[in-house]
DSSP file (Angstrom, degrees, kcal/mol; ACC not computed):
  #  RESIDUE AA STRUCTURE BP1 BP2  ACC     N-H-->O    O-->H-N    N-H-->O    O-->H-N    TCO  KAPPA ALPHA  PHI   PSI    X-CA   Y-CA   Z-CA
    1    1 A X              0   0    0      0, 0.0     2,-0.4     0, 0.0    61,-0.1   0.000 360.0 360.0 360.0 137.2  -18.6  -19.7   27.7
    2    2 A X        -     0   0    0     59,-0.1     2,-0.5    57,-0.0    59,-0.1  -0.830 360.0-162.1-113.0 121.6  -17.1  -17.1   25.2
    3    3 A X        -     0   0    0     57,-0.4     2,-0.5    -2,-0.4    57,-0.5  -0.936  20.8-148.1-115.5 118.8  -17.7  -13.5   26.5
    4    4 A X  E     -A   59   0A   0     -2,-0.5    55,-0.3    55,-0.2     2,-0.2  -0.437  11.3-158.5 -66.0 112.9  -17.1  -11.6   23.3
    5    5 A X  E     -A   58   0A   0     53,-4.3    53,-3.1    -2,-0.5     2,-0.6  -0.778   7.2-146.4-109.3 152.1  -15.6   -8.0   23.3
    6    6 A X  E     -A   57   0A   0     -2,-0.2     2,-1.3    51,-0.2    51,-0.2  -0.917  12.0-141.6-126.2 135.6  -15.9   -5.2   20.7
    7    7 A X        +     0   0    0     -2,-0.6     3,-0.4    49,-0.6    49,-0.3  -0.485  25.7 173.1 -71.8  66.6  -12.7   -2.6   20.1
    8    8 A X        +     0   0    0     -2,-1.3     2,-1.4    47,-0.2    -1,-0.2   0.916  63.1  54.1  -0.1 -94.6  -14.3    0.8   19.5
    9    9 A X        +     0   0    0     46,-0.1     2,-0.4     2,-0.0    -1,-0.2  -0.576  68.8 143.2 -88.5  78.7  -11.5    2.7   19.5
   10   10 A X        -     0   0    0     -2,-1.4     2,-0.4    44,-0.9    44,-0.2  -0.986  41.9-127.4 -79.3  87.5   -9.4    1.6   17.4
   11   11 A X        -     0   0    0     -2,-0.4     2,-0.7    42,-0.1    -2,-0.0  -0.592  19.7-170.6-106.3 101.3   -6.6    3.6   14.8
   12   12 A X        -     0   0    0     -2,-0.4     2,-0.6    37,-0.1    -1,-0.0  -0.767   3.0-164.7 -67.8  86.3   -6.5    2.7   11.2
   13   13 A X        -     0   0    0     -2,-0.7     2,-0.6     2,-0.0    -2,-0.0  -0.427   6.1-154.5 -73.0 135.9   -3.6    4.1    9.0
   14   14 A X        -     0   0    0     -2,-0.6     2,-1.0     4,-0.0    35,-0.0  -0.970  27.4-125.5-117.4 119.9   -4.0    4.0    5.1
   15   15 A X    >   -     0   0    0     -2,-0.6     3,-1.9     1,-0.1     4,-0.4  -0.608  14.3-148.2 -96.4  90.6   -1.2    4.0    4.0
   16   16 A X  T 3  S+     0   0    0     -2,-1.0     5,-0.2     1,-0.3    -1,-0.1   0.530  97.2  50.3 -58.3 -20.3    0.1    6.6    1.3
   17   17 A X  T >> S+     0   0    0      2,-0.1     4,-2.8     3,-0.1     3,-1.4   0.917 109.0  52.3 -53.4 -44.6    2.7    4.1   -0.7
   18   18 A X  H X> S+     0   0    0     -3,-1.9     2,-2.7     1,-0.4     3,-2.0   0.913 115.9  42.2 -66.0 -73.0    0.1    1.4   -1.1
   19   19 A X  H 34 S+     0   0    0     -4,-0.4    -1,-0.4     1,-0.3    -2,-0.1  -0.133 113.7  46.6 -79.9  37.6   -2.3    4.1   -2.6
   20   20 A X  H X4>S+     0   0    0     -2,-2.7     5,-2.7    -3,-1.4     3,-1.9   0.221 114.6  49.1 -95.1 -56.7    0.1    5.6   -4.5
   21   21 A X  H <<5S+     0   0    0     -4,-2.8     3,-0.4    -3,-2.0    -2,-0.3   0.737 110.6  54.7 -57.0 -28.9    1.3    1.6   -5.7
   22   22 A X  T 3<5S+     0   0    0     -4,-1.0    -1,-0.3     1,-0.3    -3,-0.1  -0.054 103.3  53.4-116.3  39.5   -2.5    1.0   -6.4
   23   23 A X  T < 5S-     0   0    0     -3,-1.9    -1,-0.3     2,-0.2    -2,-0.2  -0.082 135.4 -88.9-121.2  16.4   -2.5    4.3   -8.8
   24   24 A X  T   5S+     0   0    0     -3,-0.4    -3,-0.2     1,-0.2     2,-0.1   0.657  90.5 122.4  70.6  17.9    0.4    2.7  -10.7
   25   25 A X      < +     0   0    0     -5,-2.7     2,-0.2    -7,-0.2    -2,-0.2  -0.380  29.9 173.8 -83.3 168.2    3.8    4.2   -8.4
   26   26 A X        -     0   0    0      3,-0.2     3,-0.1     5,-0.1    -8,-0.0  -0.633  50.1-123.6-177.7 147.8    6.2    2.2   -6.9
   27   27 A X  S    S+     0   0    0     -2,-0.2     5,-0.0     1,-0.2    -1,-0.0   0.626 116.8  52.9 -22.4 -54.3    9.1    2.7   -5.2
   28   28 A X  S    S+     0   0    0      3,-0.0    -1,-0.2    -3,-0.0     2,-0.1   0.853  97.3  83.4 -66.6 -38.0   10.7    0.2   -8.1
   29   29 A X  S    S-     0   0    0      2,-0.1    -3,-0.2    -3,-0.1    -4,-0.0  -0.332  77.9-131.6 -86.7 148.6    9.3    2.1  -11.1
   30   30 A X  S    S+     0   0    0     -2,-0.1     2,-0.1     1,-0.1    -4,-0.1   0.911  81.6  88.8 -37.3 -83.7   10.6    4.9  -12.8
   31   31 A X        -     0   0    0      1,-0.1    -5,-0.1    -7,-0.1    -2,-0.1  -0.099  57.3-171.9 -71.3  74.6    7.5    7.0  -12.9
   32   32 A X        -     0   0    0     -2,-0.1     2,-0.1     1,-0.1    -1,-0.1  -0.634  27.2-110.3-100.6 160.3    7.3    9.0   -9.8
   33   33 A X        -     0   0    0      1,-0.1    -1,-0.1    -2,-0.1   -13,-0.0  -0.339  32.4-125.1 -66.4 125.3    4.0   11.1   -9.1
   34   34 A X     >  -     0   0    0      1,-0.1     4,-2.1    -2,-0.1     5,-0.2  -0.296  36.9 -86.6 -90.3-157.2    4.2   14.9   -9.3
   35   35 A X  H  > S+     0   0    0      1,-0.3     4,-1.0     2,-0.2     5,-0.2   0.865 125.5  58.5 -87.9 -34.4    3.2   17.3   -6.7
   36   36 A X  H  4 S+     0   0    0      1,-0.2    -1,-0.3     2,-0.2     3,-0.3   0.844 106.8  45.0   7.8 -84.0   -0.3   17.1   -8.0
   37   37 A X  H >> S+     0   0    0      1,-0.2     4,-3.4     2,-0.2     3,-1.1   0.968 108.1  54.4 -49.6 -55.7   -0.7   13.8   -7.6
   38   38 A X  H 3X S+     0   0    0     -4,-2.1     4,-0.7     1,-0.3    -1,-0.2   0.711 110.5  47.7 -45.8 -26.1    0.7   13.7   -4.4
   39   39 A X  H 3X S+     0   0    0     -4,-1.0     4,-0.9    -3,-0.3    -1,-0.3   0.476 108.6  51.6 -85.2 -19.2   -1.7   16.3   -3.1
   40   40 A X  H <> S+     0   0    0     -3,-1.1     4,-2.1    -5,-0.2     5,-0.3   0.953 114.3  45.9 -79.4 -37.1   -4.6   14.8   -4.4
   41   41 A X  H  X S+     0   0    0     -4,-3.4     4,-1.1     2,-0.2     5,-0.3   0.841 107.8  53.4 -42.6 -60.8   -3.5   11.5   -2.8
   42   42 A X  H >X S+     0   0    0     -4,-0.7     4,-2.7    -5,-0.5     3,-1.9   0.963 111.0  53.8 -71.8 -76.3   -2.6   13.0    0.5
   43   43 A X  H 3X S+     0   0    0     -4,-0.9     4,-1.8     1,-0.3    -2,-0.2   0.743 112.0  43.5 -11.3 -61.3   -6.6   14.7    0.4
   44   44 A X  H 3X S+     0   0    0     -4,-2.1     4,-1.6     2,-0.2    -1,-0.3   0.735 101.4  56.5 -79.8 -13.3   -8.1   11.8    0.0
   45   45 A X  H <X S+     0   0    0     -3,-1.9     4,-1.2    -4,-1.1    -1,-0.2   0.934 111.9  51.5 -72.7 -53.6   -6.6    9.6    2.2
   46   46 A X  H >X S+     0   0    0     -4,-2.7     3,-7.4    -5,-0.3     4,-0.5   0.889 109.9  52.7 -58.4 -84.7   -7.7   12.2    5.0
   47   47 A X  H >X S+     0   0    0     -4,-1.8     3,-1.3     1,-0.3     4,-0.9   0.587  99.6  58.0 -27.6 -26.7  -11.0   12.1    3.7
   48   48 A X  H 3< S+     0   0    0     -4,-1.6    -1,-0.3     1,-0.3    -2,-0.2   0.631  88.4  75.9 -93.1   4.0  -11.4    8.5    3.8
   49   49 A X  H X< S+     0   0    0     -3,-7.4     3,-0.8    -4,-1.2    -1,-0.3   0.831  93.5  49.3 -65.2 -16.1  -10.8    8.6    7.3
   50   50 A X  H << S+     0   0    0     -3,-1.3     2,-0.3    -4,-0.5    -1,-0.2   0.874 102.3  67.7 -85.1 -22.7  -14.6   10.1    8.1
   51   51 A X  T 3< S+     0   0    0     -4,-0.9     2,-0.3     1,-0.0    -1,-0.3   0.176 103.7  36.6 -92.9  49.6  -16.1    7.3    5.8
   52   52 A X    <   -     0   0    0     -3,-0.8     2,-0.5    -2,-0.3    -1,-0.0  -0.930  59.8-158.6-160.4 154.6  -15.2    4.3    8.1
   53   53 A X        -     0   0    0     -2,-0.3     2,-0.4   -42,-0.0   -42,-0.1  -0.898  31.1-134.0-127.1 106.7  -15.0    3.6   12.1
   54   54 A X        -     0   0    0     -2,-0.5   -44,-0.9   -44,-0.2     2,-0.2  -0.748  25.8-178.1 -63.2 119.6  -12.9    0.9   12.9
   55   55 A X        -     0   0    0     -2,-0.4     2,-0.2   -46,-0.1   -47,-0.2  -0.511  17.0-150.7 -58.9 140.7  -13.6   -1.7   15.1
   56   56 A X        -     0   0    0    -49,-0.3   -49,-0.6    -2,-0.2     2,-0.3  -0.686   7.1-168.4-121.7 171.3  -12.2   -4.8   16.5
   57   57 A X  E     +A    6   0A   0     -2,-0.2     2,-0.2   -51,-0.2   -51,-0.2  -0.964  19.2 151.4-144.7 148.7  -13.9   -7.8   17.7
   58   58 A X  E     -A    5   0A   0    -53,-3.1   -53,-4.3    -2,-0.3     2,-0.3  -0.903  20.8-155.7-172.8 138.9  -12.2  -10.6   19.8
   59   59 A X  E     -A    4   0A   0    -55,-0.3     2,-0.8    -2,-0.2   -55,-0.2  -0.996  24.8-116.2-130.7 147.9  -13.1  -13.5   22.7
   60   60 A X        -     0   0    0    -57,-0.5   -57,-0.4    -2,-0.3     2,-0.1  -0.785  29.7-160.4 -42.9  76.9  -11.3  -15.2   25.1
   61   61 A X        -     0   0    0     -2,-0.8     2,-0.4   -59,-0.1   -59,-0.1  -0.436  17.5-126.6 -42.6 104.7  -11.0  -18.8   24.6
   62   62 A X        -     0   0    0     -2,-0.1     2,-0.4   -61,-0.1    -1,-0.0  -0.780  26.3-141.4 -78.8 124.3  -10.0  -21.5   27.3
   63   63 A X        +     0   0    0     -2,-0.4     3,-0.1     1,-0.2    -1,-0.0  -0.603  25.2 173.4 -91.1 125.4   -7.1  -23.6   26.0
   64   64 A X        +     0   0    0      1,-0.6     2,-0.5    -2,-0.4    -1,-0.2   0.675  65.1   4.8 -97.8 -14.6   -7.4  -27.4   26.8
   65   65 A X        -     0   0    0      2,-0.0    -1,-0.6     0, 0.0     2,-0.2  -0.956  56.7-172.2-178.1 130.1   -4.8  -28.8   25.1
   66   66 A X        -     0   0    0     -2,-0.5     2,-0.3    -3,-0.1     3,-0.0  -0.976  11.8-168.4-150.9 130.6   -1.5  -27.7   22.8
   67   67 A X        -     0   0    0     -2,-0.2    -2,-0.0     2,-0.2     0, 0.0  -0.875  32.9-141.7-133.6 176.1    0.7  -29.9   21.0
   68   68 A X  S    S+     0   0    0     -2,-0.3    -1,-0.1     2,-0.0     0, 0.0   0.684  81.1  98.3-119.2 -43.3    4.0  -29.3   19.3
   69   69 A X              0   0    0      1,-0.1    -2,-0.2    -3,-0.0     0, 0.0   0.101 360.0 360.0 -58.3 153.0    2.5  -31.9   16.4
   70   70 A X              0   0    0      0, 0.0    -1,-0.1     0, 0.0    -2,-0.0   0.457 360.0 360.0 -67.1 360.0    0.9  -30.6   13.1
């Protein structure tokens, strides 16, 4: 029997280099972002914290049997 649990409370980070990377920055590229950007970026990133509640989900399994083989 699988008793199923759900994570409420849970903490998501978003991560301001990937959304930076997915505006066309990188770390690699020339092209850095001016303070602008960086400010609009930072705003929204807070903002998109209200429009999601993260969650987990997860059960507990009995393991019958583990080999080493593939």
């Amino acid at each position: 029997m699988r008793d199923t649990k759900i994570i409420k409370d849970t903490k998501l980070n978003i991560a301001r280099e990937e959304a930076l990377r997915y505006q066309g920055y990188s770390k690699k590229k020339v092209k850095k972002p001016n303070q602008n950007i960086l400010q609009i970026t930072e705003e929204e990133i807070n903002r998109g914290y209200s429009l999601f509640k993260p969650r987990g989900i997860y059960s507990l399994i009995k393991i019958t049997c583990f080999t080493s083989k593939g």
